[in-house]
C-alpha positions as CSV (number, residue, x, y, z in Angstrom):
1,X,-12.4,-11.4,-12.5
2,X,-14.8,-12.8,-9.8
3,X,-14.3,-12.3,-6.2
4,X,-15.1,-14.7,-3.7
5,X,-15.1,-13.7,-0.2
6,X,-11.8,-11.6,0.1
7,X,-10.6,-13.7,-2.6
8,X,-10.2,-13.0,-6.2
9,X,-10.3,-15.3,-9.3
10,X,-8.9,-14.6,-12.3
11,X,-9.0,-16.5,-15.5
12,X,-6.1,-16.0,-17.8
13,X,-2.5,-16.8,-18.7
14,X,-0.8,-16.5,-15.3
15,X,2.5,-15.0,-16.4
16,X,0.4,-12.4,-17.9
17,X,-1.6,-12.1,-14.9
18,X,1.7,-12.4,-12.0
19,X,3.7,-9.9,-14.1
20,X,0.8,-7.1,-13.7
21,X,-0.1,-7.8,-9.9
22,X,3.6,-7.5,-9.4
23,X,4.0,-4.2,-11.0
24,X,0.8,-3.6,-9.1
25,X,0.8,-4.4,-5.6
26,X,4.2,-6.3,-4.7
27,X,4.5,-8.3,-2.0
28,X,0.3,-9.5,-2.1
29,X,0.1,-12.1,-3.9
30,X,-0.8,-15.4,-1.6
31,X,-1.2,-18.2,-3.6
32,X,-1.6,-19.2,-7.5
33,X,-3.3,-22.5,-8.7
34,X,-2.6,-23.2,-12.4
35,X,-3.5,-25.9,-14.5
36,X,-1.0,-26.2,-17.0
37,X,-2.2,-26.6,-20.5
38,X,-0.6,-30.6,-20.9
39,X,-0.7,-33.9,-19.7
40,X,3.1,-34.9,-18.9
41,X,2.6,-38.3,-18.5
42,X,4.8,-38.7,-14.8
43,X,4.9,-36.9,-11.6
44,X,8.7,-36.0,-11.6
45,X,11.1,-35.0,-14.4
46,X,12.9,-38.2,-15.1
47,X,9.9,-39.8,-15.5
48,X,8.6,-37.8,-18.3
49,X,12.0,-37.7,-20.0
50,X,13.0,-41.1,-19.6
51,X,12.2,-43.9,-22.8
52,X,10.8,-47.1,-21.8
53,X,10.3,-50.1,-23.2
54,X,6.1,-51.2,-22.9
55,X,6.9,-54.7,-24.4
């Protein structure tokens, strides 16, 4: 955990990390950034579920 200003960051699996704040302190939590561990390929669903043809 570091804090920065009033902020703190926390580097770990986020459901790990929501679960416990929530048990913790509900109601404080004001923002979560994650960076999911993959590279989907497409900005919306269908796009990463569809097939296309490259040729």
């Amino acid at each position: 955990m570091v804090r920065i200003g009033s902020a703190t960051l926390i580097r770990a699996d986020a459901p790990d990390v929501l679960a416990a704040l929530a048990a913790q302190a509900p109601g404080t939590i004001g923002g979560v950034l994650a960076d999911p561990p993959y590279c989907s390929g497409g900005t919306a669903a269908r796009d990463r579920t569809s097939r296309r043809s490259t040729g």
